[in-house]
C-alpha positions in Angstrom: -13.7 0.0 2.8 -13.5 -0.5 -1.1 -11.0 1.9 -2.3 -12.2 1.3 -6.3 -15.9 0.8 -6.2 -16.0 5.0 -6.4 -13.7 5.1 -9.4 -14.7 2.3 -11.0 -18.8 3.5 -10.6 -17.2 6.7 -12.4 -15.2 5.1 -15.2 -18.3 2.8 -16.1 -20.9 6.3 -16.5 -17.8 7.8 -18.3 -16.9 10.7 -16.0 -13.3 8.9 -15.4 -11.4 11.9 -15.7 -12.8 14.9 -14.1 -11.1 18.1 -14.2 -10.6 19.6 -10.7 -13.9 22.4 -11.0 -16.2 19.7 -12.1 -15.4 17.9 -8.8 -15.5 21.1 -6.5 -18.7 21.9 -7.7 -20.0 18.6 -7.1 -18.8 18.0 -3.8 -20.3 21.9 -2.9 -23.4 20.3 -4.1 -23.3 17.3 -1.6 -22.9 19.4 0.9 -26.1 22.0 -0.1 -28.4 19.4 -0.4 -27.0 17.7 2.6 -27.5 21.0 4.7 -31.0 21.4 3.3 -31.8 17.4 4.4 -30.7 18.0 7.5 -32.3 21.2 8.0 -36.0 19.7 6.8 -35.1 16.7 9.1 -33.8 18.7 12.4 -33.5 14.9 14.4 -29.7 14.9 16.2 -29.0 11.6 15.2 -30.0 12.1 11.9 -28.1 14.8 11.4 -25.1 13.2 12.5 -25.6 10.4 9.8 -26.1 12.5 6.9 -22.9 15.1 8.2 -20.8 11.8 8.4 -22.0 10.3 5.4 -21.7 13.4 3.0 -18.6 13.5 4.4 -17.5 10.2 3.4 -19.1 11.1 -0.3 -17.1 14.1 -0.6 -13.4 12.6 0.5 -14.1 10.0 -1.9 -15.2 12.4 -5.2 -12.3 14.7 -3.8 -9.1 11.6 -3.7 -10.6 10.0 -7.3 -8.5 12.9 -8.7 -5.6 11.1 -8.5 
């Protein structure tokens, strides 16, 4: 979709160059807070929005590594 609009939001706060923990522990983040949304929600489709869409978050911190 826009392969720089995740790298460029992180060289603009500053956080350009992430060490590989920093990252880890951000995307294990997502995903906790995206398990607790889901669980206070408990709607299917819901769900199924916020799985695919942390998802999308995560691969994105994850390949800015590069």
């Amino acid at each position: 979709m826009f392969p720089g609009l995740f790298g460029f939001v992180l060289r603009w706060l500053g956080l350009g160059e992430w060490q590989v923990r920093s990252r880890l522990k951000l995307v294990r983040n997502i995903w906790i807070l995206s398990g607790l949304f889901m669980l206070w929600l408990a709607q299917p489709p819901l769900m199924m929005a916020v799985a695919l869409f942390s998802t999308c978050l995560s691969f994105c911190v994850l390949d800015e590594g590069g």
